[in-house]
MARBA-335262 format. One record per residue: residue in three letters; x, y, z of N, C-alpha, C, O in turn. Coordinates in steps of 0.2 Angstrom, whole numbers, padded with zeros to 4 digits, always signed. Layout:
// residues N
ALAXYZXYZXYZXYZ...
This chain:
// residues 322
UNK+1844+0538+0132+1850+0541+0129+1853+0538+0123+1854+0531+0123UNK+1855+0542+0118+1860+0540+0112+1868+0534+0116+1871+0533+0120UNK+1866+0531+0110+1871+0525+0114+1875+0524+0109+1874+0519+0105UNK+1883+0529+0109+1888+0530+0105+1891+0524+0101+1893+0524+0096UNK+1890+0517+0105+1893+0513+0103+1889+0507+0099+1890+0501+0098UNK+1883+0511+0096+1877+0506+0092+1880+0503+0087+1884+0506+0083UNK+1880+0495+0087+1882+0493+0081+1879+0497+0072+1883+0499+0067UNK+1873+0496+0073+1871+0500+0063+1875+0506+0062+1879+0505+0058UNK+1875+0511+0066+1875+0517+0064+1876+0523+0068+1874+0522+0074UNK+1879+0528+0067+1877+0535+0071+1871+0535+0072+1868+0534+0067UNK+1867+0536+0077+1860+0537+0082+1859+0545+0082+1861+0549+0086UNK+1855+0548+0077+1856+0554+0077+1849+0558+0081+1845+0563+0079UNK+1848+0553+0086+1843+0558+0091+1847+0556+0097+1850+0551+0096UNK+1847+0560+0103+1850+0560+0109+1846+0557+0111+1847+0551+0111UNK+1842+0559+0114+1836+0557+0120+1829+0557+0119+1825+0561+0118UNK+1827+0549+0120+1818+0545+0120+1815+0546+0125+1817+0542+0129UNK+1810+0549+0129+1807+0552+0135+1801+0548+0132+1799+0548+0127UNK+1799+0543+0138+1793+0539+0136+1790+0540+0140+1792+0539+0146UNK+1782+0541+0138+1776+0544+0143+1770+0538+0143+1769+0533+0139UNK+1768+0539+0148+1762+0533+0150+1755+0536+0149+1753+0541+0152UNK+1752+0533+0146+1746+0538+0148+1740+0531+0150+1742+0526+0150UNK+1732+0532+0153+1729+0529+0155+1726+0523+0150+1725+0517+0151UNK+1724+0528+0142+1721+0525+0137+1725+0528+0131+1729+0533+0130UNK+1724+0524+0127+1724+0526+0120+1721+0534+0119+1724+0538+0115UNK+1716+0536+0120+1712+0543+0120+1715+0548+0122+1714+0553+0119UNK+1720+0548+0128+1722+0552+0133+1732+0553+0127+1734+0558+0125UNK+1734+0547+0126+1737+0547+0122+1736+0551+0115+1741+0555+0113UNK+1732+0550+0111+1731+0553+0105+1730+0559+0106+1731+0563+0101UNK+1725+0562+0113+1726+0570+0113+1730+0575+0114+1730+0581+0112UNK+1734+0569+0119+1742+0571+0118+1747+0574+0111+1751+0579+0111UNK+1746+0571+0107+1748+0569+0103+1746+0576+0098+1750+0580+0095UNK+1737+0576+0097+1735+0582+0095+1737+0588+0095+1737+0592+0090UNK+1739+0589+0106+1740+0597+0106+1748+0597+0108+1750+0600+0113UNK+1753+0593+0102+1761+0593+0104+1764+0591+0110+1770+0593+0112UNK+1760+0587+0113+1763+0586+0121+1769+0579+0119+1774+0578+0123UNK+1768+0577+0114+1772+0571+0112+1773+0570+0105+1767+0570+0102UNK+1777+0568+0103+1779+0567+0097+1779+0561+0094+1781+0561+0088UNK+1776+0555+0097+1777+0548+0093+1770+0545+0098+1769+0545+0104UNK+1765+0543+0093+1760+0536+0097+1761+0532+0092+1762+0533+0086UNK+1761+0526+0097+1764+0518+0097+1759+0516+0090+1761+0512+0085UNK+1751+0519+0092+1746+0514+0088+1740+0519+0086+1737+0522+0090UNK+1738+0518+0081+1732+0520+0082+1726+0520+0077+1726+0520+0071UNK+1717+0519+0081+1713+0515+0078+1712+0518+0073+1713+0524+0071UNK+1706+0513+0068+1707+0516+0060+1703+0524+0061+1704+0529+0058UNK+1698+0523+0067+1694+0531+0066+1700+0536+0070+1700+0542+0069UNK+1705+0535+0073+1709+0540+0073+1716+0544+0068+1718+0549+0066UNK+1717+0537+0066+1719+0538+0059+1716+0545+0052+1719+0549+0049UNK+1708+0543+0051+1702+0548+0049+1703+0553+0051+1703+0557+0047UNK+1704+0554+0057+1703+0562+0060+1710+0566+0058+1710+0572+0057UNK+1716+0561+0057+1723+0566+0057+1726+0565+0050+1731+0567+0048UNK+1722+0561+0046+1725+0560+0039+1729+0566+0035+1735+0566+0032UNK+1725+0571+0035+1727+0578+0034+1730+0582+0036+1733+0587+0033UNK+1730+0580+0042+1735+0587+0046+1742+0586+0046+1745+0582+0050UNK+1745+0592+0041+1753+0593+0041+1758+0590+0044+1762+0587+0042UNK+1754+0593+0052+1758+0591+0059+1762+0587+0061+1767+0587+0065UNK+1757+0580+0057+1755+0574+0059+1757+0570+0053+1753+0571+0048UNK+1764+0566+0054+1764+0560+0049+1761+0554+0053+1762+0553+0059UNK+1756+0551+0046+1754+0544+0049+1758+0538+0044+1760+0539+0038UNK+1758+0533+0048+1764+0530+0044+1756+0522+0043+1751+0522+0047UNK+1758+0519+0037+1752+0512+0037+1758+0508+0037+1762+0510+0033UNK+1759+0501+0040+1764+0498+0038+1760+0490+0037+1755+0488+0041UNK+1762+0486+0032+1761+0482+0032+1764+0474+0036+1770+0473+0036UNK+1760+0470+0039+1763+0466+0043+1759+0458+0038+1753+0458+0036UNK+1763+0453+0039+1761+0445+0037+1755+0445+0041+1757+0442+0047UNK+1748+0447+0042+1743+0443+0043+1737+0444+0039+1735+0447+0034UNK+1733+0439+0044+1726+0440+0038+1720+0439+0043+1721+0436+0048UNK+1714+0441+0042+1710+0440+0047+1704+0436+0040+1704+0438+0034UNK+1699+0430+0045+1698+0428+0043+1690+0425+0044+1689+0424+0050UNK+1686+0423+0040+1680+0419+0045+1681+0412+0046+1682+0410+0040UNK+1682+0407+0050+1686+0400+0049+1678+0397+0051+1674+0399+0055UNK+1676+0392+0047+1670+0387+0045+1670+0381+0048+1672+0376+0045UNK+1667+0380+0053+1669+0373+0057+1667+0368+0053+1661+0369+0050UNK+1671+0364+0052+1670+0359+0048+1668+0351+0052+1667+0345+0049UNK+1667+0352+0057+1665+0348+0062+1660+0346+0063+1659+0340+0064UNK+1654+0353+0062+1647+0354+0060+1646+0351+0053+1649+0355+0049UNK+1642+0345+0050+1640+0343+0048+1634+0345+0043+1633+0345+0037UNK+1631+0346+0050+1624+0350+0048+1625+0359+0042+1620+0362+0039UNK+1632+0360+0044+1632+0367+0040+1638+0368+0037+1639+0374+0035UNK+1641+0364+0037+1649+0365+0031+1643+0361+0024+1640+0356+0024UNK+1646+0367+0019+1646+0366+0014+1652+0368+0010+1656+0371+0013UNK+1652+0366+0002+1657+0372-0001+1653+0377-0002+1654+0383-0002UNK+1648+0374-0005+1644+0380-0011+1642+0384-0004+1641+0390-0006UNK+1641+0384+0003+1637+0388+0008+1643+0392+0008+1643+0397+0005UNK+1649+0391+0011+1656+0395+0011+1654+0399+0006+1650+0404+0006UNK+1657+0395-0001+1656+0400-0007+1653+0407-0009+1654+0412-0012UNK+1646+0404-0006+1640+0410-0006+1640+0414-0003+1639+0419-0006UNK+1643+0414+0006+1646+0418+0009+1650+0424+0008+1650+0430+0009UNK+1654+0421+0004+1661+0425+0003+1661+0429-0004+1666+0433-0006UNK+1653+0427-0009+1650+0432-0013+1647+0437-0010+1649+0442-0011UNK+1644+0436-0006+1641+0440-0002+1643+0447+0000+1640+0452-0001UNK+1651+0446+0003+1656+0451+0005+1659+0455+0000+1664+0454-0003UNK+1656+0461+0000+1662+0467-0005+1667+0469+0000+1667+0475+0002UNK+1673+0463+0001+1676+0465+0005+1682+0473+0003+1687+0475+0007UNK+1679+0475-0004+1682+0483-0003+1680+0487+0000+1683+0492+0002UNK+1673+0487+0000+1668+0494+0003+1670+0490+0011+1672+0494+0014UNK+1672+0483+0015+1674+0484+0020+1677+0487+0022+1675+0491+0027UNK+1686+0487+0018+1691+0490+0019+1689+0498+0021+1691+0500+0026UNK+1687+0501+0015+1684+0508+0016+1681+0509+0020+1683+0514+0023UNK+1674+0506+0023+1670+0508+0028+1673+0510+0035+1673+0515+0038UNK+1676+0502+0036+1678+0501+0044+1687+0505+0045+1688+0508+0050UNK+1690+0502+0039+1697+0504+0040+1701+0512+0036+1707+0515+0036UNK+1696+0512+0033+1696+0520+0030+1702+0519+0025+1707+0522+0026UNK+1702+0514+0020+1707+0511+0016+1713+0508+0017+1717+0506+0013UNK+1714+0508+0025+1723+0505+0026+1724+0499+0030+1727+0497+0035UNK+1719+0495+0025+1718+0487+0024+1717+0486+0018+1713+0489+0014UNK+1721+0478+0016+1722+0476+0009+1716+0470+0009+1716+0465+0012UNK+1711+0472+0003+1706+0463+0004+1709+0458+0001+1713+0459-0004UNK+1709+0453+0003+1710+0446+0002+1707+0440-0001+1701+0439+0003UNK+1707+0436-0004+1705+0429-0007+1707+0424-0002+1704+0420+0002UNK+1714+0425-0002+1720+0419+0000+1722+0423+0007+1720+0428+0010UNK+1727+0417+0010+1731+0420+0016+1735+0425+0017+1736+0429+0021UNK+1738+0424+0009+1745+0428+0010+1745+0434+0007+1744+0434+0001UNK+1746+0440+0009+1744+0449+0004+1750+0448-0001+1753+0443-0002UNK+1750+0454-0004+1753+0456-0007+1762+0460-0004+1762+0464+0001UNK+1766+0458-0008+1771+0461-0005+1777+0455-0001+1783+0455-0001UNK+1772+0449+0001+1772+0444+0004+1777+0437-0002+1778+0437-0008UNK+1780+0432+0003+1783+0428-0003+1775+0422-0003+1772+0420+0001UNK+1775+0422-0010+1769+0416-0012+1763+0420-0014+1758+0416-0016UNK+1763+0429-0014+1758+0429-0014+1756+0428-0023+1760+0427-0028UNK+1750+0427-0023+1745+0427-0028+1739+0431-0032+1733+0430-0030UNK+1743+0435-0037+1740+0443-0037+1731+0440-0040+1727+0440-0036UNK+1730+0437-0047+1726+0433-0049+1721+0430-0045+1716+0430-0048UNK+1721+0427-0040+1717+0426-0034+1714+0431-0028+1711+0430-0023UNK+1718+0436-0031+1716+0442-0025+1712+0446-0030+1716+0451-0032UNK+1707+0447-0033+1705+0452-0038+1697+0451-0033+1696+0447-0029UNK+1693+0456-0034+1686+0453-0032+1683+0453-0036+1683+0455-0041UNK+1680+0445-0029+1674+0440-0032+1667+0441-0030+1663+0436-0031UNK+1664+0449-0026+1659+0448-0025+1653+0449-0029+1653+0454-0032UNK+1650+0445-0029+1642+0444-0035+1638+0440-0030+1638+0434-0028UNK+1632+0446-0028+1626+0444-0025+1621+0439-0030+1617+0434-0029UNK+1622+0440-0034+1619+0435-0040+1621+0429-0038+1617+0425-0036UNK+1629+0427-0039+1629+0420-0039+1628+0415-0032+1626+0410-0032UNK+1629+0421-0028+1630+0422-0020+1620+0418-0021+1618+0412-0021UNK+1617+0422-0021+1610+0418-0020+1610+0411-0027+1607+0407-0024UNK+1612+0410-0033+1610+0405-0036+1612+0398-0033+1610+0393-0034UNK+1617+0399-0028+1622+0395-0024+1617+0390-0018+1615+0384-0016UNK+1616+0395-0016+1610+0395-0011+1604+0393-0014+1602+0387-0011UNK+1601+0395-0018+1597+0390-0022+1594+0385-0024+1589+0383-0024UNK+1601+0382-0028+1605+0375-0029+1603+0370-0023+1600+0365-0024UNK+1607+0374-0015+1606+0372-0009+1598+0372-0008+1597+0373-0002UNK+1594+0371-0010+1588+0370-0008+1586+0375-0003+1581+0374+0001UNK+1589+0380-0004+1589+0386+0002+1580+0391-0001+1579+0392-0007UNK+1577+0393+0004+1571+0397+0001+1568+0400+0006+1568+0396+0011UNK+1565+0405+0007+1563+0410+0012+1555+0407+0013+1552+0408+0008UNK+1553+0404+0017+1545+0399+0018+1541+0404+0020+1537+0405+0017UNK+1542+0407+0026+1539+0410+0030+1539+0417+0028+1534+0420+0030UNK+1544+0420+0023+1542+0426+0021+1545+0431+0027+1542+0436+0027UNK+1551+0430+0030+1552+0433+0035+1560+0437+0033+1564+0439+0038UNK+1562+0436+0027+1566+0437+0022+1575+0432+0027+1580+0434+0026UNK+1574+0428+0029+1579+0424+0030+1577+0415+0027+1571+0413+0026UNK+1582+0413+0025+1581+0406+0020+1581+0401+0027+1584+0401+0032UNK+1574+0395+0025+1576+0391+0026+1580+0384+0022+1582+0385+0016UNK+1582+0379+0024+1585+0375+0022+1581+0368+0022+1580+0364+0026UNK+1580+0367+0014+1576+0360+0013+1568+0362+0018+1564+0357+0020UNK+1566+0367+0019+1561+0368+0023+1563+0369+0034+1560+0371+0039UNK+1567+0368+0032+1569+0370+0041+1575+0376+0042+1579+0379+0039UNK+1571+0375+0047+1576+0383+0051+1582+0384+0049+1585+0378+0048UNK+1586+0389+0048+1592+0388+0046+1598+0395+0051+1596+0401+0050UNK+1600+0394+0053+1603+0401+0059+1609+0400+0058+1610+0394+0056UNK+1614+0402+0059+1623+0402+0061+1624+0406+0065+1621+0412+0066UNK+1629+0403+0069+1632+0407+0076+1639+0408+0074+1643+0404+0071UNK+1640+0414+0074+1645+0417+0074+1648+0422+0079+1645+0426+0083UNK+1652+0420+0080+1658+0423+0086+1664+0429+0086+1668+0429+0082UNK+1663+0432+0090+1667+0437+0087+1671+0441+0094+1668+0442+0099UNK+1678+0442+0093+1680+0446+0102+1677+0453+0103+1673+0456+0099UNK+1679+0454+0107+1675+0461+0108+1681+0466+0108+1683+0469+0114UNK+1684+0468+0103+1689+0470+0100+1685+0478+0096+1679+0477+0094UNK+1687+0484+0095+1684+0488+0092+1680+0487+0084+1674+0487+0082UNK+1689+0488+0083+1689+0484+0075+1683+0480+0072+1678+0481+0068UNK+1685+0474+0077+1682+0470+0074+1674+0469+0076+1671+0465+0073UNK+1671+0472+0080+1666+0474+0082+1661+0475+0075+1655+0473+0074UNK+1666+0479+0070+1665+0484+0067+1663+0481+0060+1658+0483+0056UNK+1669+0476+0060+1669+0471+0055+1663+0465+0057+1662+0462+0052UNK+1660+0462+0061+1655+0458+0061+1650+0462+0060+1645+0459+0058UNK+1648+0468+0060+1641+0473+0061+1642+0470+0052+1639+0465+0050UNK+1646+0474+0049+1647+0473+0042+1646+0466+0040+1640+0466+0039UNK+1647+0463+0039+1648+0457+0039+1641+0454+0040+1638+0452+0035UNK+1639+0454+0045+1631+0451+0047+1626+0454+0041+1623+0450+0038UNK+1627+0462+0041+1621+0465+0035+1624+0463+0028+1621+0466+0023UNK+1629+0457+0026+1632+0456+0020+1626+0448+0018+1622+0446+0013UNK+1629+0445+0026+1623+0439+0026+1616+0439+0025+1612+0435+0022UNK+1615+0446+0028+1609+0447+0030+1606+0447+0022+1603+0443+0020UNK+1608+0451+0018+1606+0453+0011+1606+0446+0007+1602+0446+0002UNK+1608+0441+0009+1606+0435+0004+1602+0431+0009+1601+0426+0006UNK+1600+0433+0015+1596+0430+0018+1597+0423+0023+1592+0419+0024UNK+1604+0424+0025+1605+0420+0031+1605+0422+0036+1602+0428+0037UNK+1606+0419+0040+1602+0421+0049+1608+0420+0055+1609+0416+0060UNK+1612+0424+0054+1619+0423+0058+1617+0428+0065+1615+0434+0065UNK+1618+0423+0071+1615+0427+0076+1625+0429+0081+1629+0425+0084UNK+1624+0435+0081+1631+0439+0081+1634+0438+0089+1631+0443+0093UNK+1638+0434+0092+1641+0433+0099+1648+0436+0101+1653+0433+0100UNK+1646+0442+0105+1652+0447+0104+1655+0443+0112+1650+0441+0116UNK+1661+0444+0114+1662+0440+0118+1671+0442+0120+1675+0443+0116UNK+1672+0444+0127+1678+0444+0129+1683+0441+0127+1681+0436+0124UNK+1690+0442+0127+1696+0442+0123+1697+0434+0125+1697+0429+0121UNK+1697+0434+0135+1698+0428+0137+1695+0421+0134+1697+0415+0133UNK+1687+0424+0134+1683+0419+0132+1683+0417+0126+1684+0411+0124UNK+1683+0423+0121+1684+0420+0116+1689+0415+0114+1687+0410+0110UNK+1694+0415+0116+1700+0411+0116+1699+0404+0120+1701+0398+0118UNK+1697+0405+0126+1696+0399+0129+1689+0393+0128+1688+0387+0129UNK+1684+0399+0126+1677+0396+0125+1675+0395+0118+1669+0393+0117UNK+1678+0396+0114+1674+0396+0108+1683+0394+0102+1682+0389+0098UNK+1688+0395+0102+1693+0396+0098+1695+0389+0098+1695+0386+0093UNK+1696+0388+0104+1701+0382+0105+1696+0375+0106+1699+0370+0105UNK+1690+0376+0108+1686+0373+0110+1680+0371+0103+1676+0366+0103UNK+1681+0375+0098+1678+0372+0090+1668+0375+0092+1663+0374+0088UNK+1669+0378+0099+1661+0379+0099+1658+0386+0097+1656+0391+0100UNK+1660+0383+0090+1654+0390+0086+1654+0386+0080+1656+0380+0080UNK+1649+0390+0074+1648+0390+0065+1654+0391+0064+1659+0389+0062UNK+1651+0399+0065+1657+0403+0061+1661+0407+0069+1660+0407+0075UNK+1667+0411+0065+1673+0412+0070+1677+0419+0068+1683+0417+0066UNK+1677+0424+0068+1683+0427+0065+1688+0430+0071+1689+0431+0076UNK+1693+0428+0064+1702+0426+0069+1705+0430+0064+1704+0431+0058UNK+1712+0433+0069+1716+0435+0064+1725+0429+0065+1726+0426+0070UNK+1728+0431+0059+1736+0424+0060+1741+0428+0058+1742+0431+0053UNK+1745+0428+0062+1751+0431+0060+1758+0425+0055+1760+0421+0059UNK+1759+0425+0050+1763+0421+0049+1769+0421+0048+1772+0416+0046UNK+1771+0427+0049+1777+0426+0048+1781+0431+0040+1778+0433+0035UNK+1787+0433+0041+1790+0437+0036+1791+0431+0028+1789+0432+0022UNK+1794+0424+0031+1793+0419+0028+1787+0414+0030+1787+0411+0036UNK+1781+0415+0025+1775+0412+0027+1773+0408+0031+1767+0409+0031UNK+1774+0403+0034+1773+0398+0037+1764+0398+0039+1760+0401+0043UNK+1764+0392+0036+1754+0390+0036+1753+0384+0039+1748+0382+0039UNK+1759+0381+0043+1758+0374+0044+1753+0373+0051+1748+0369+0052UNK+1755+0379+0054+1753+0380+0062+1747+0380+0062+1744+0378+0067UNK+1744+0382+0057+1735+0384+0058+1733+0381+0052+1727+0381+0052UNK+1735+0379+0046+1732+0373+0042+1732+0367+0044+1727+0365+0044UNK+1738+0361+0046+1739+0356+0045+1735+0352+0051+1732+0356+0055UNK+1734+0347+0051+1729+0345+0053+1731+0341+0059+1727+0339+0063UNK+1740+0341+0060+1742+0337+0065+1743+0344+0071+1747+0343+0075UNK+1740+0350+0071+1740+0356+0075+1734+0356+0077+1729+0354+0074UNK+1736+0358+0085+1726+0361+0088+1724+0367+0085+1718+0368+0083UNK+1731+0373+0082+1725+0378+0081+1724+0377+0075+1722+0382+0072UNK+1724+0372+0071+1719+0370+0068+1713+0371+0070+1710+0366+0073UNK+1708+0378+0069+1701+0375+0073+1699+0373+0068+1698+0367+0069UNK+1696+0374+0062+1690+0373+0059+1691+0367+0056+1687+0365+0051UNK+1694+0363+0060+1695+0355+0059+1694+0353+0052+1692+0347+0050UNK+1697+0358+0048+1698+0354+0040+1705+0351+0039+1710+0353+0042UNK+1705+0344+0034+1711+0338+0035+1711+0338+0028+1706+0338+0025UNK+1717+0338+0025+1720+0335+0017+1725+0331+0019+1730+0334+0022UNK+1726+0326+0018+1731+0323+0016+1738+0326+0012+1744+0325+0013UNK+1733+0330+0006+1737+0333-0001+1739+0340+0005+1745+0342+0006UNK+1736+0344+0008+1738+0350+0009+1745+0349+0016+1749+0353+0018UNK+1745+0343+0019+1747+0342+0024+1755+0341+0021+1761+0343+0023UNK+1754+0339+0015+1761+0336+0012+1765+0341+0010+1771+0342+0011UNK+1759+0348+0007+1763+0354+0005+1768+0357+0012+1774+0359+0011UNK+1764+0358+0016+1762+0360+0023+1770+0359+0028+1773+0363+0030UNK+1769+0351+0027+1775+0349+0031+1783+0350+0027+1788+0351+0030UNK+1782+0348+0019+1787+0350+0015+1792+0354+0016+1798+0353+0016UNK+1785+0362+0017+1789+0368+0019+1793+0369+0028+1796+0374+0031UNK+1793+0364+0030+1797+0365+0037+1804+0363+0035+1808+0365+0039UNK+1805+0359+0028+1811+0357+0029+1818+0362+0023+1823+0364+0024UNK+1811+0363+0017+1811+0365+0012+1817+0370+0011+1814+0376+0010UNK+1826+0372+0011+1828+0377+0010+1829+0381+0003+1832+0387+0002UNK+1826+0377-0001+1826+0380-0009+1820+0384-0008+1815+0382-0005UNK+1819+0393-0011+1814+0397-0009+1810+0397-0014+1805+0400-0013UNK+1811+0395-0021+1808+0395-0027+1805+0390-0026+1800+0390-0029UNK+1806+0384-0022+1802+0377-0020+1798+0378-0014+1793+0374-0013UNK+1798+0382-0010+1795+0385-0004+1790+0388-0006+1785+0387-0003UNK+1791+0393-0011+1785+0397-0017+1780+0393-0018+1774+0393-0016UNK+1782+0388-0023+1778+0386-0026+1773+0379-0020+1767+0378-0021UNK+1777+0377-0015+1774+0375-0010+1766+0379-0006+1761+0378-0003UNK+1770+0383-0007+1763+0391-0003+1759+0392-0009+1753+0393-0007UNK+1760+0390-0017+1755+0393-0022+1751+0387-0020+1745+0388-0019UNK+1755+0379-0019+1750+0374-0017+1745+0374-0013+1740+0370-0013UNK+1747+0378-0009+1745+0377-0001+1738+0382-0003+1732+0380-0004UNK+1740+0386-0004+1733+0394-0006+1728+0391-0009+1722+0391-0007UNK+1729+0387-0015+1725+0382-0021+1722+0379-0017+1716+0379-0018UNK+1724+0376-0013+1718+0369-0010+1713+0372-0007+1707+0370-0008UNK+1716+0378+0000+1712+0383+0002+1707+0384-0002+1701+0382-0002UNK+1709+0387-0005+1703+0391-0013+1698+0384-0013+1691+0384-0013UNK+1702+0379-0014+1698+0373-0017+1692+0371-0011+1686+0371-0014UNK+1693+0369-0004+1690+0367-0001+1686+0372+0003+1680+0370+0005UNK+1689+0380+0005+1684+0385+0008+1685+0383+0015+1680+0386+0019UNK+1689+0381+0018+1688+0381+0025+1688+0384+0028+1688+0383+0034UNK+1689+0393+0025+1687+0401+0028+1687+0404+0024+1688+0403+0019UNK+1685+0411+0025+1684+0416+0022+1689+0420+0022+1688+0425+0026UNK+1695+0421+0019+1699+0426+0019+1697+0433+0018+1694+0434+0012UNK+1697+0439+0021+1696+0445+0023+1699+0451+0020+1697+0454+0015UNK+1705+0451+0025+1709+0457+0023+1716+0458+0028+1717+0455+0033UNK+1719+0462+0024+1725+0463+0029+1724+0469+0033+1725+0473+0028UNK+1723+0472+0039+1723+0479+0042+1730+0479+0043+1732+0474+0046UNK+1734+0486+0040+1739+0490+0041+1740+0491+0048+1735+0490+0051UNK+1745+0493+0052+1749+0493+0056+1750+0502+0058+1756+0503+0061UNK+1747+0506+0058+1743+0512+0060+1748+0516+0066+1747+0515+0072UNK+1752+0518+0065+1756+0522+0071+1755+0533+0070+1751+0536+0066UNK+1757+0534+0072+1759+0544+0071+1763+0548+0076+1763+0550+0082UNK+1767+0549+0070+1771+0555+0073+1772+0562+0070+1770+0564+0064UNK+1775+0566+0075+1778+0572+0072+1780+0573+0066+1784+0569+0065UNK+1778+0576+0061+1782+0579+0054+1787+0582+0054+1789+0584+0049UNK+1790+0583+0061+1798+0587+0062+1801+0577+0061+1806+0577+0058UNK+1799+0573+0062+1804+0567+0061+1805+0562+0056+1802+0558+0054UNK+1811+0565+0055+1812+0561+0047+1816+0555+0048+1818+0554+0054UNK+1816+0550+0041+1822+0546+0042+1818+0538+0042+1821+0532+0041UNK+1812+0540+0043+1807+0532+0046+1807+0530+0037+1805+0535+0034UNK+1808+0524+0034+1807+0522+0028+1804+0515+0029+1804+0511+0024UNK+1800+0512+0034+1802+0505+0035+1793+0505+0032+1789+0510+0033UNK+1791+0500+0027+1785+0500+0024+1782+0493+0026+1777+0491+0025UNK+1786+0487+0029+1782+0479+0032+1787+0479+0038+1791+0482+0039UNK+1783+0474+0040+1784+0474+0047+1783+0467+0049+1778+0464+0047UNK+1788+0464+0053+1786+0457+0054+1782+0456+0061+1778+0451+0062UNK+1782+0460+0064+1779+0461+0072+1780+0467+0074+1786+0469+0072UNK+1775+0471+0079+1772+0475+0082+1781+0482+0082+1782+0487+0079UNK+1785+0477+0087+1790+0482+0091+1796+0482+0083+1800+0486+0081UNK+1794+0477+0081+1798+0482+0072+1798+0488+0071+1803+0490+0069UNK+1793+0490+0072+1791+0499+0068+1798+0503+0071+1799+0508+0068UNK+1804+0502+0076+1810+0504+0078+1815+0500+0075+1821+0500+0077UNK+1812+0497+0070+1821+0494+0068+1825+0499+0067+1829+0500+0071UNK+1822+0504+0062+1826+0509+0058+1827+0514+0062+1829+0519+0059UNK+1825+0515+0071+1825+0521+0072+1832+0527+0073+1831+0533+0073UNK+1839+0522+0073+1845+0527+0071+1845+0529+0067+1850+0531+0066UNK+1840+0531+0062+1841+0535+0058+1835+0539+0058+1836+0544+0055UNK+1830+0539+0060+1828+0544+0062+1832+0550+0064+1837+0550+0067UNK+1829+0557+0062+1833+0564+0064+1827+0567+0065+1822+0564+0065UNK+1827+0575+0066+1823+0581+0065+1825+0587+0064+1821+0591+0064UNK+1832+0587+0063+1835+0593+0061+1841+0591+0057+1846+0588+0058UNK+1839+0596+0052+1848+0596+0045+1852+0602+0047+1849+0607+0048UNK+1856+0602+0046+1863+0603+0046+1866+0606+0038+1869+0603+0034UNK+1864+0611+0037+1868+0613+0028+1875+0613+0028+1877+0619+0029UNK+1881+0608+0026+1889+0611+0027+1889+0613+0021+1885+0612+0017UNK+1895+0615+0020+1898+0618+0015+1903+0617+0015+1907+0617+0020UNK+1904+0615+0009+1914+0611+0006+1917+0615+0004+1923+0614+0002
């Protein structure tokens, strides 16, 4: 019920009737044949299907995160920069965006997207070149012995374990991704793995190569929690002195042009040393009725935001005459 006494504003719908359904699928059909006027969320191939339909406003909002490959640094045997490097030539990660998310995902270099405080337009441009991506590799003493089109290393076997939840999305995003490896001739063998496990067996516990993770950081960026070195979710156990300083600065930091320029530090070192692969930002994906106007909100700092504005939400005008 409309609740007359709302601090923002007049609330110009009366009554939110909220339905359950079993999945996602059951919900969206709903949604198809007008049983309901508002879903919460929806994945990028449902988004494809209703892009076009009048009926159906879809809304894409942007939110602080980033998804990413994180490169254990622990391993010895397989942290390099130039291997990172090569890696992340490898990745067009526009034709990602396109493939998997049907364009309502931003690619990235760095942590922070655009739109975002700190971001860094000049470092987000793409850098994919299979060319350099293999001469890198080359350097590395990397070469195919056996003729079986994956590179050995200095003459021995070479494989990466990469980890991955068993998430749709990102399901979808390691397929991609693996044939990206695949084409400069690494040998990543793909472990799709439960939400629980992944987090308790493989995240927290540093036991993979590679890793893809997404971070939410917040409206005001904060990178401390998953860069600095004095945190667990530090996984990929990379340590700077110099990024630590940037790092901790920002906790105290009330000056925001000094905050800035802290975060350009922070992204720079990233860039510098490669302790992951920055991806892409995936859009925040909801759909409603075209009878409901009023929704203007385009970032989002978390999930239940998409209702800040909802007092203004309407569906019907009123013409007066003066």
């Amino acid at each position: 019920k409309r609740n007359p006494n709302y601090y923002k504003s007049k609330v110009y719908i009366t009554d939110f009737v909220i339905k359950f359904f079993n999945n996602s699928s059951s919900a969206f059909e709903a949604l198809l044949k007008s049983k309901i006027n508002l879903i919460k969320e929806l994945s990028p191939s449902q988004y494809n299907m209703i892009k076009n339909k009048l009926s159906i406003s879809v809304k894409g909002l942007k939110l602080p995160t980033y998804y990413s490959i994180i490169i254990n640094q622990k391993n010895k045997d397989i942290y390099d920069i130039r291997l990172a490097q090569a890696l992340e030539y490898a990745i067009n990660k526009q034709e990602l965006v396109n493939k998997v998310f049907y364009g309502q995902a931003e690619p990235i270099n760095l942590p922070i997207s655009k739109g975002f405080l700190g971001y860094i337009e000049d470092d987000n441009t793409s850098i994919y070149d299979i060319s350099k991506s293999k001469a890198l590799l080359s350097e590395m003493n990397f070469k195919d012995i056996d003729g079986d089109g994956y590179l050995e290393k200095s003459g021995e076997k070479f494989e990466l374990s990469f980890i991955v939840a068993s998430i749709d999305h990102l399901l979808l995003v390691s397929d991609y991704l693996k044939q990206s490896f695949d084409n400069i001739g690494i040998k990543v063998n793909l472990k799709r793995v439960p939400l629980v496990d992944f987090q308790n067996e493989y995240l927290l516990t540093g036991n993979f190569d590679l890793i893809l993770s997404g971070v939410n950081y917040g409206i005001k960026p904060d990178l401390h929690f998953i860069w600095s070195s004095s945190q667990p979710l530090n996984i990929s156990g990379f340590h700077s002195t110099k990024l630590d300083s940037y790092l901790s600065a920002n906790l105290t930091e009330t000056d925001q042009s000094k905050y800035e320029e802290n975060l350009f530090e922070i992204q720079k070192l990233l860039k510098q040393y490669k302790p992951a692969i920055f991806l892409y930002n995936d859009f925040y994906l909801y759909a409603k009725s075209s009878k409901i106007k009023g929704d203007n909100l385009t970032v989002l700092n978390k999930y239940s935001d998409k209702f800040e504005n909802i007092h203004n939400w309407y569906m019907y005008q009123t013409k007066v005459f003066k």
